[in-house]
Z-matrix of the N, CA and C atoms (Angstrom, degrees):
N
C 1 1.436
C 2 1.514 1 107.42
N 3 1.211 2 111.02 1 117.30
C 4 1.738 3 103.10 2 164.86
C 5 1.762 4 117.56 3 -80.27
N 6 1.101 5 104.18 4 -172.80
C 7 1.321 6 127.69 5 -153.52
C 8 1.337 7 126.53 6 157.34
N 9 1.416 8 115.58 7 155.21
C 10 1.444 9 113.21 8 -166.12
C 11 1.935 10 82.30 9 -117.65
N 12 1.193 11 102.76 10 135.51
C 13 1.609 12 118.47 11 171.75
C 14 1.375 13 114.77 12 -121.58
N 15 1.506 14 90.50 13 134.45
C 16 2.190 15 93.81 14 -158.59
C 17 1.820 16 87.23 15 -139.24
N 18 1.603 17 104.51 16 145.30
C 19 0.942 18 104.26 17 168.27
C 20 1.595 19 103.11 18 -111.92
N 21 1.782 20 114.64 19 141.18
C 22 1.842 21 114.26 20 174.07
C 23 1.326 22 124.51 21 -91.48
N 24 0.830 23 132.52 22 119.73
C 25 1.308 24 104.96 23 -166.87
C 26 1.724 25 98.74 24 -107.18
N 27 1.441 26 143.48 25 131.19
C 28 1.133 27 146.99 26 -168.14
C 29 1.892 28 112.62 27 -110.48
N 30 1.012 29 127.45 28 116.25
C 31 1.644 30 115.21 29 -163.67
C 32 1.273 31 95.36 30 -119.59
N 33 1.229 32 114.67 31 117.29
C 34 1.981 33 113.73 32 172.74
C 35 1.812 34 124.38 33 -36.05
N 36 0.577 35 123.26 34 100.40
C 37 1.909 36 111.33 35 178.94
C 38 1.479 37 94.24 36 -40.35
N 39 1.432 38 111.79 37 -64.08
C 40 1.641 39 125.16 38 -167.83
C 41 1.850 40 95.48 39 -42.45
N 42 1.104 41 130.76 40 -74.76
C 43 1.046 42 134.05 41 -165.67
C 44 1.517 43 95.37 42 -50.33
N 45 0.870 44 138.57 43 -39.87
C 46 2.020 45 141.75 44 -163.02
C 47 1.244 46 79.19 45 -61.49
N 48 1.507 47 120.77 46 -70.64
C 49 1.562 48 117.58 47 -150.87
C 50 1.589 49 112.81 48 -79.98
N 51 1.296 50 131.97 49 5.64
C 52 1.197 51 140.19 50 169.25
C 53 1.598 52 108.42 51 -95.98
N 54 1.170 53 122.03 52 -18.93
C 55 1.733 54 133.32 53 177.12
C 56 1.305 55 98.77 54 81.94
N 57 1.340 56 144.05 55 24.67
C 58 1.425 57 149.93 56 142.64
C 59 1.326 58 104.67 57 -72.79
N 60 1.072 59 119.45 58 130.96
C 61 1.919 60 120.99 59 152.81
C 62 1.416 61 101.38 60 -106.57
N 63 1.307 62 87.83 61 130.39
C 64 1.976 63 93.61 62 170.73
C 65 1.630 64 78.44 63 -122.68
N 66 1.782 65 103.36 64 151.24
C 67 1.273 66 99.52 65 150.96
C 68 1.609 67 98.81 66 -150.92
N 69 1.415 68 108.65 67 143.36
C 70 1.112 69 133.92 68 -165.77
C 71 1.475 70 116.63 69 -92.72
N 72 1.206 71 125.94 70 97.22
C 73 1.653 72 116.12 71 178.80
C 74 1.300 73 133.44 72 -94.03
N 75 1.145 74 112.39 73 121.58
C 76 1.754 75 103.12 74 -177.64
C 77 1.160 76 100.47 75 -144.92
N 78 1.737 77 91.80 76 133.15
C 79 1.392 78 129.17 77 -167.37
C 80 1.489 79 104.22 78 -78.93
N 81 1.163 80 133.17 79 147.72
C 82 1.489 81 129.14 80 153.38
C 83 1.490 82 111.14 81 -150.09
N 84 1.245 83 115.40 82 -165.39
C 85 1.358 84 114.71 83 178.21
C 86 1.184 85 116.13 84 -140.22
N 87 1.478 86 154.57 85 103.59
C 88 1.671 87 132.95 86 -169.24
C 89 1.660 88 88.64 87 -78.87
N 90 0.879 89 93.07 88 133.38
C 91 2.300 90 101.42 89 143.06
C 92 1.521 91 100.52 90 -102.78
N 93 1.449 92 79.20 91 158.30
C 94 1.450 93 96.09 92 152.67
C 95 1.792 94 112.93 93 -86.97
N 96 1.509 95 107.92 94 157.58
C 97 1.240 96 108.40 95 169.76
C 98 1.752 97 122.77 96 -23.03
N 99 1.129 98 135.06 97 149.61
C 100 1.437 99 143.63 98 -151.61
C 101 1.804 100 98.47 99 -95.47
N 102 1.717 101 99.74 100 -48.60
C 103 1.936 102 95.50 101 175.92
C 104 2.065 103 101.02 102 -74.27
N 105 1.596 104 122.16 103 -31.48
C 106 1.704 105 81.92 104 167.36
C 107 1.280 106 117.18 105 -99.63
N 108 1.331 107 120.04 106 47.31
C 109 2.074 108 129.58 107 153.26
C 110 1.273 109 79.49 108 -108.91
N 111 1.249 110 132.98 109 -111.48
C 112 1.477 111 124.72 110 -149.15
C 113 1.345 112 127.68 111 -88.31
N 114 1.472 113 114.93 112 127.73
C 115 1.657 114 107.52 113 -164.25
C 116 1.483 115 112.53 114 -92.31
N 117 1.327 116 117.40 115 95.19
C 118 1.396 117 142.69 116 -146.30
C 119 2.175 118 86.04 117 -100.40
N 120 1.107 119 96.26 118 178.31
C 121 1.406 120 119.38 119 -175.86
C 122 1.624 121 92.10 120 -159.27
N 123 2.021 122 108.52 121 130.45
C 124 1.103 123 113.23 122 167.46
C 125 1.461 124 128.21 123 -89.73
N 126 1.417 125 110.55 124 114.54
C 127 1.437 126 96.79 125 -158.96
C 128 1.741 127 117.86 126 -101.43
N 129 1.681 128 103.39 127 6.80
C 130 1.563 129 112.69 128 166.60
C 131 1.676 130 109.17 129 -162.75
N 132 1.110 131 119.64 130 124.12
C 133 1.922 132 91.09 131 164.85
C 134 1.536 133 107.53 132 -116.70
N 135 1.669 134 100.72 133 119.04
C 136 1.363 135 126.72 134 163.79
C 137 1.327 136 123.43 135 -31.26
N 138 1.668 137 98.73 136 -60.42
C 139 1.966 138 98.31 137 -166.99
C 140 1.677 139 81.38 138 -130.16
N 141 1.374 140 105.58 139 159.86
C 142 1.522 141 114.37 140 168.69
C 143 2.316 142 86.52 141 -165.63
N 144 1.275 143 101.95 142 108.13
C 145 1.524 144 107.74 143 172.41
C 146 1.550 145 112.97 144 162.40
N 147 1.460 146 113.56 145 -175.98
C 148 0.668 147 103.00 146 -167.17
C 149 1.713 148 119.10 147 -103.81
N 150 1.391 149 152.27 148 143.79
C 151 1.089 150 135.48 149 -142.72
C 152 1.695 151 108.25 150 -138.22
N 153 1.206 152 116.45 151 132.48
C 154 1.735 153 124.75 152 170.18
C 155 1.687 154 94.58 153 -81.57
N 156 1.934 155 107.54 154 145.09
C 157 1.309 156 118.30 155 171.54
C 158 1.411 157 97.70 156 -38.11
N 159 1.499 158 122.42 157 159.97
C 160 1.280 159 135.46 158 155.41
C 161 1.529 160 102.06 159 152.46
N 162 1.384 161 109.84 160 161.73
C 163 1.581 162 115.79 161 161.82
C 164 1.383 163 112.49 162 -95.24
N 165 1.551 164 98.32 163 146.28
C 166 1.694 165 130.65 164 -160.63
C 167 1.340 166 102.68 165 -138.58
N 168 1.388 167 110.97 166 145.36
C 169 1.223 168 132.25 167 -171.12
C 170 2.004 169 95.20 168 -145.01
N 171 1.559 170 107.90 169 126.72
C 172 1.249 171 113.03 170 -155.17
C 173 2.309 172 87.07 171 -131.62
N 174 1.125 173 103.12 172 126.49
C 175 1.460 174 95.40 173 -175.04
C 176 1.526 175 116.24 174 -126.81
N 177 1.515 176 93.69 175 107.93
C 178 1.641 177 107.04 176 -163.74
C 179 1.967 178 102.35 177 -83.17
N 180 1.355 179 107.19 178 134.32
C 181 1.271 180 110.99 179 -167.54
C 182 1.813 181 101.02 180 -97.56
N 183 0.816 182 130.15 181 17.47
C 184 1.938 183 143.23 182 177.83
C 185 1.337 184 101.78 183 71.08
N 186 1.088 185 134.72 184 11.27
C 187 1.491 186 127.15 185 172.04
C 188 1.657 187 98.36 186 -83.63
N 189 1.701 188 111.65 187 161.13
C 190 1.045 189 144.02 188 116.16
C 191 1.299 190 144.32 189 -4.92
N 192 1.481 191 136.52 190 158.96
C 193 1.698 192 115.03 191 161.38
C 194 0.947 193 99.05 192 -90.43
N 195 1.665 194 147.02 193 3.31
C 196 1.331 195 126.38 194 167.50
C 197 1.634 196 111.86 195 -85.12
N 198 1.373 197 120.32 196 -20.12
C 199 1.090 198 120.79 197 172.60
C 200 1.957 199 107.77 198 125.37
N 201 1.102 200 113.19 199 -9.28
C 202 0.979 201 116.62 200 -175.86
C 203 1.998 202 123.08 201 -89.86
N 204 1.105 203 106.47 202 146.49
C 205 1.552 204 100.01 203 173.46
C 206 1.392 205 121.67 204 -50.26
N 207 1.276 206 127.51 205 160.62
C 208 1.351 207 147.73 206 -178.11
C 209 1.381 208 109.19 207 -67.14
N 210 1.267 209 123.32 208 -173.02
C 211 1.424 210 124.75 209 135.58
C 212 1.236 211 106.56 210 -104.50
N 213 1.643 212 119.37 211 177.60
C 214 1.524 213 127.83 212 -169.70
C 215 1.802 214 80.58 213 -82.71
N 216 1.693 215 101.92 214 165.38
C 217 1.516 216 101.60 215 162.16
C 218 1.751 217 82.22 216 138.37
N 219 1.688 218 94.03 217 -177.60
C 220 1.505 219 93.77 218 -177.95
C 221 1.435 220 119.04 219 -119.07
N 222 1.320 221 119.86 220 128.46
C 223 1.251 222 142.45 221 -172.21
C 224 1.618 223 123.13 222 -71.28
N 225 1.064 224 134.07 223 168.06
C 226 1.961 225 126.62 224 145.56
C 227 1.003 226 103.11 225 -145.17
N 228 1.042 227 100.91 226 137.87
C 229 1.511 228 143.18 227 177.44
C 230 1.533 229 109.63 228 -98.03
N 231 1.978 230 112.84 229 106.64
C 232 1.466 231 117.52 230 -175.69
C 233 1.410 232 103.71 231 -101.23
N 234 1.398 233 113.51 232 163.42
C 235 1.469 234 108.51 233 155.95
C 236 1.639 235 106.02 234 -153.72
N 237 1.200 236 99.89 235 128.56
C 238 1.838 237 129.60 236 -168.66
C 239 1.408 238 99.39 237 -87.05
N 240 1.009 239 126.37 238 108.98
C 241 1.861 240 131.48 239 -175.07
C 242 2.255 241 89.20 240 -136.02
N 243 1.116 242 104.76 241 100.28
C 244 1.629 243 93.01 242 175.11
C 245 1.811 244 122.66 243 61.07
N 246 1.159 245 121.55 244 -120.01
C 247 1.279 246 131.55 245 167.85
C 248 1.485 247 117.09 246 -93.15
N 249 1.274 248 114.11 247 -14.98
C 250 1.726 249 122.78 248 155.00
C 251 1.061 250 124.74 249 -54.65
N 252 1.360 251 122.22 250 137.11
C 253 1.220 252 147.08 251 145.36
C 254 1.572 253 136.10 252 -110.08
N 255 1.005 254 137.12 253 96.96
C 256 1.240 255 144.65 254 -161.29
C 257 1.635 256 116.62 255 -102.18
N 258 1.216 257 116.53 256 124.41
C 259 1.858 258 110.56 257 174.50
C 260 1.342 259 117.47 258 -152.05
N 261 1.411 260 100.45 259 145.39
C 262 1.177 261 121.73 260 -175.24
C 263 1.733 262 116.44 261 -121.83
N 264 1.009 263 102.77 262 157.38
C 265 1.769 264 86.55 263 173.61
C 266 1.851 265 94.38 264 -135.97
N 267 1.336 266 95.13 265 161.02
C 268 1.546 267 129.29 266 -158.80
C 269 1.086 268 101.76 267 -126.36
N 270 1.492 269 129.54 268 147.10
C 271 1.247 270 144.91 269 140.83
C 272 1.238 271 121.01 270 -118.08
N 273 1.636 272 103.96 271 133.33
C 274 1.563 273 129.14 272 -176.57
C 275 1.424 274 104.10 273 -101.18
N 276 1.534 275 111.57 274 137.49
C 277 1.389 276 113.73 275 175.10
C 278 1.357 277 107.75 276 -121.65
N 279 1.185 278 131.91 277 143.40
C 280 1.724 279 129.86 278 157.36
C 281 1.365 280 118.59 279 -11.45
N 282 1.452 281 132.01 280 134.25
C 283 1.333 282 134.03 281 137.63
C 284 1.732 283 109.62 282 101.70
N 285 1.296 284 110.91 283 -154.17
C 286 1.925 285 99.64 284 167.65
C 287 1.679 286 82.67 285 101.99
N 288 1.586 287 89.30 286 153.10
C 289 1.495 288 111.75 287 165.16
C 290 1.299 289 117.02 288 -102.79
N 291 1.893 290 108.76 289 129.64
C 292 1.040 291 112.24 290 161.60
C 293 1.494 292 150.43 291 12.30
N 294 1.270 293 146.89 292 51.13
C 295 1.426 294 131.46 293 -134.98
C 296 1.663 295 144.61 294 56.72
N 297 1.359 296 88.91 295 0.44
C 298 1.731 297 106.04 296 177.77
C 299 1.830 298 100.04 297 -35.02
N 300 1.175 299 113.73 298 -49.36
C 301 1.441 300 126.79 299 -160.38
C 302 1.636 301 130.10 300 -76.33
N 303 1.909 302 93.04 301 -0.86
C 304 1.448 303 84.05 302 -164.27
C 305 1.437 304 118.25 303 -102.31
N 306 1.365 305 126.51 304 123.01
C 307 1.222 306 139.32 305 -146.74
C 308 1.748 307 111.01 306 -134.65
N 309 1.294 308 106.96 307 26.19
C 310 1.331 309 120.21 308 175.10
C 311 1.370 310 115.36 309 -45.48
N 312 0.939 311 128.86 310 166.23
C 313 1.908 312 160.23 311 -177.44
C 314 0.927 313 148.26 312 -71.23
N 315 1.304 314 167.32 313 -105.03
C 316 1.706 315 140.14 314 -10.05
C 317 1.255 316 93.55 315 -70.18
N 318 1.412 317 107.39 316 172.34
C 319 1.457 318 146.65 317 -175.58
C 320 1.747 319 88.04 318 -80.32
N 321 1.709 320 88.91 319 119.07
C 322 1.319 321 123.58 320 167.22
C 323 1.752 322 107.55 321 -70.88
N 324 0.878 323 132.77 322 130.46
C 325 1.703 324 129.01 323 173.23
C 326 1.402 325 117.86 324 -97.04
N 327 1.308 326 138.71 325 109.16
C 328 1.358 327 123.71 326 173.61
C 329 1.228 328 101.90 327 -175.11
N 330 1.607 329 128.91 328 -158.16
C 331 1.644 330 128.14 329 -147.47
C 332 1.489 331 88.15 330 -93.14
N 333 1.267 332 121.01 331 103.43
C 334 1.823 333 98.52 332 174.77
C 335 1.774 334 83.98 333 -105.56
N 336 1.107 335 114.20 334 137.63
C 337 1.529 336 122.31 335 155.04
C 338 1.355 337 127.40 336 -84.24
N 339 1.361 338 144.49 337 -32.13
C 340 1.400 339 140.00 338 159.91
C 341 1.533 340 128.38 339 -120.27
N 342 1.061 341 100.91 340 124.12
C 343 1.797 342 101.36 341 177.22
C 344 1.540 343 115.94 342 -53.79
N 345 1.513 344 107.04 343 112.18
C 346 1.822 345 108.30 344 -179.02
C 347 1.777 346 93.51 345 -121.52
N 348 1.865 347 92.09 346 155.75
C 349 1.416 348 104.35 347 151.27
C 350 1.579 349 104.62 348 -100.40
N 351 1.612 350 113.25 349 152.74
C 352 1.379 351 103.85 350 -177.76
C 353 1.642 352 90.90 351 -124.50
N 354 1.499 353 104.83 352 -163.60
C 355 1.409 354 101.74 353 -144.80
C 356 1.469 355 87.45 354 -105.90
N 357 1.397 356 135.38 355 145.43
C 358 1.196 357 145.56 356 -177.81
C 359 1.639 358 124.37 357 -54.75
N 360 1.132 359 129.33 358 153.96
C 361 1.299 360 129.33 359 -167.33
C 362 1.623 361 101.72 360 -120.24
N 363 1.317 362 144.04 361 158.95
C 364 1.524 363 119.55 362 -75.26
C 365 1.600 364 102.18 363 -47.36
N 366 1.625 365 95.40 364 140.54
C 367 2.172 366 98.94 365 163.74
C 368 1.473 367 95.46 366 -126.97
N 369 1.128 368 123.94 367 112.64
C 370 1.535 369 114.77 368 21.10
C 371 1.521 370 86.12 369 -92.57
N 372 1.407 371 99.12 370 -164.91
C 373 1.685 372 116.88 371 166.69
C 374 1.115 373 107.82 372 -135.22
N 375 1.641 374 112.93 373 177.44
C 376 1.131 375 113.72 374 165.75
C 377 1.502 376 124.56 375 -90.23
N 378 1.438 377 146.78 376 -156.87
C 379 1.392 378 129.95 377 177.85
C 380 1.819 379 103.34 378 -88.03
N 381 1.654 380 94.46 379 -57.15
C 382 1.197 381 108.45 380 -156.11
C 383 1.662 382 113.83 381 -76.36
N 384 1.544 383 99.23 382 -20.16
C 385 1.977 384 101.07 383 164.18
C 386 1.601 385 114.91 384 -77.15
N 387 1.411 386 105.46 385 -12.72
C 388 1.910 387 101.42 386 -173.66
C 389 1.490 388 111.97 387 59.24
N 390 0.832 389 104.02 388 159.53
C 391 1.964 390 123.40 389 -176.49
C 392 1.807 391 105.15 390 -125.09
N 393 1.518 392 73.85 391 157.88
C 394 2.042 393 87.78 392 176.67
C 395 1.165 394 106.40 393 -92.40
N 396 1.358 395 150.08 394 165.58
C 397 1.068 396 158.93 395 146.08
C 398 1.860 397 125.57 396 -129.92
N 399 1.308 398 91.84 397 86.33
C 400 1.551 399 106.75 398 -176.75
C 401 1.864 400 119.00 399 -66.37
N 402 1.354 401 119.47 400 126.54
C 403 1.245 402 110.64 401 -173.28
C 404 1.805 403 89.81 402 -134.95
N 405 1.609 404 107.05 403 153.53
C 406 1.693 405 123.27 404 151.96
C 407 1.251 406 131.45 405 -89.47
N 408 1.433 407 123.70 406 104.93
C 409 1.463 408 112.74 407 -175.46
C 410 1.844 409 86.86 408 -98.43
N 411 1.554 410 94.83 409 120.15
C 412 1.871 411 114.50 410 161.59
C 413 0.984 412 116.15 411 -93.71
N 414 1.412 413 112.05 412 158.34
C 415 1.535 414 124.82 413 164.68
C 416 1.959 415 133.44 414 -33.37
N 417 1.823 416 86.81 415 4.45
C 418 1.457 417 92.73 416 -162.17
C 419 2.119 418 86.39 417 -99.98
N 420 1.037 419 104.27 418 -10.82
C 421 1.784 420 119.85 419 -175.96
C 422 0.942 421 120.43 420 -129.05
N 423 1.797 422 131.66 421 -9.63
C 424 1.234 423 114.93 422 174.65
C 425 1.327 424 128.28 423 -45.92
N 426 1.068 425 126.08 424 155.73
C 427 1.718 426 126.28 425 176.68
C 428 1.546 427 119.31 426 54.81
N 429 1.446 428 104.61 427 11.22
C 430 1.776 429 113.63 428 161.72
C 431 1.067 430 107.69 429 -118.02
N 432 1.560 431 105.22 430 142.99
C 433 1.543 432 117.28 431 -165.23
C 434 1.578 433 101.67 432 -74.38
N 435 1.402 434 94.45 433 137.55
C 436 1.624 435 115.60 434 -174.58
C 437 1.793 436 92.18 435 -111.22
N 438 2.030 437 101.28 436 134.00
C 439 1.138 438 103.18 437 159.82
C 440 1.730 439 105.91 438 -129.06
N 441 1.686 440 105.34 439 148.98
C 442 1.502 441 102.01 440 -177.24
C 443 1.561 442 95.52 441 -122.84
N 444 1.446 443 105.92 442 143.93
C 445 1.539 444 93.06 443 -177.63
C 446 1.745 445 84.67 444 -148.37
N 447 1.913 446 97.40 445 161.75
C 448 1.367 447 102.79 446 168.32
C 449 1.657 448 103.99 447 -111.76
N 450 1.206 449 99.84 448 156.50
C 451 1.462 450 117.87 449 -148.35
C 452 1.438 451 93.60 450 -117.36
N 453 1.302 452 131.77 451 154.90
C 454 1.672 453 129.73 452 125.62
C 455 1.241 454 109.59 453 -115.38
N 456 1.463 455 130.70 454 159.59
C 457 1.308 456 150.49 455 134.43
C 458 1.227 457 111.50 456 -41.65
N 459 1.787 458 108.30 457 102.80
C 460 2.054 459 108.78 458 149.91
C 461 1.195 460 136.35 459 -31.28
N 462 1.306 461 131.55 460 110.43
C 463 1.383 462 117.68 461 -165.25
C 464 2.108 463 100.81 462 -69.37
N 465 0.970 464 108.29 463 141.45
C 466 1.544 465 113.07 464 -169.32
C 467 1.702 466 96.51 465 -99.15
């Protein structure tokens, strides 16, 4: 993955004029956007709206938007909350019953402070039972439209 890596360096004024130097370092990393690092293909989107804080549980059945099953292999799972981007990756295995797996929610209500994707429920899974995929929309996304989509990797 590229990326440009910068170090900031932040120096107190207050401390300048007291004849202390503190200086504060923090590391970060910019990327560039996540679809131009990896050239992904969307191969379903789960949620596309707009969402109140709470925890969500979103339950992808291994199909397609045409409706059809996956292949086995490994997937990611994004989620678009504002200037966020969040990912996870999944693995699909052969076979499984029909919906055996789906163990969805409602939206829990309470103080969530940061928008997360969390890690899927069974991992791996199978195709044909589908998996849960639990996410937090916080106060940092409420009332901005959240999209979750499953992804594959372009074969290069």
């Amino acid at each position: 993955m590229t990326g440009l890596n910068r170090v900031k360096i932040l120096i107190s004024k207050k401390a300048i004029l007291s004849g202390i130097l503190l200086i504060l370092i923090t590391i970060f990393t910019l990327c560039e956007n996540p679809s131009s690092v990896k050239q992904t293909i969307v191969i379903k989107t789960l949620v596309r709206g707009k969402l109140q804080t709470g925890k969500y549980s979103v339950f992808w059945d291994g199909k397609d938007e045409s409706n059809k099953f996956v292949e086995p292999g490994t997937y990611l799972v994004w989620l678009y909350a504002r200037t966020f981007t969040y990912e996870i990756r999944i693995t699909a295995l052969q076979g499984g019953v029909t919906g055996i797996n789906d163990s969805t929610t409602a939206p829990v209500y309470g103080n969530w402070g940061l928008t997360e994707l969390l890690q899927n429920h069974p991992e791996p899974f199978r195709i044909q039972s589908g998996t849960n995929i639990p996410f937090i929309i916080g106060e940092d996304a409420a009332g901005q439209t959240v999209e979750i989509t499953v992804r594959k990797e372009k074969d290069e």
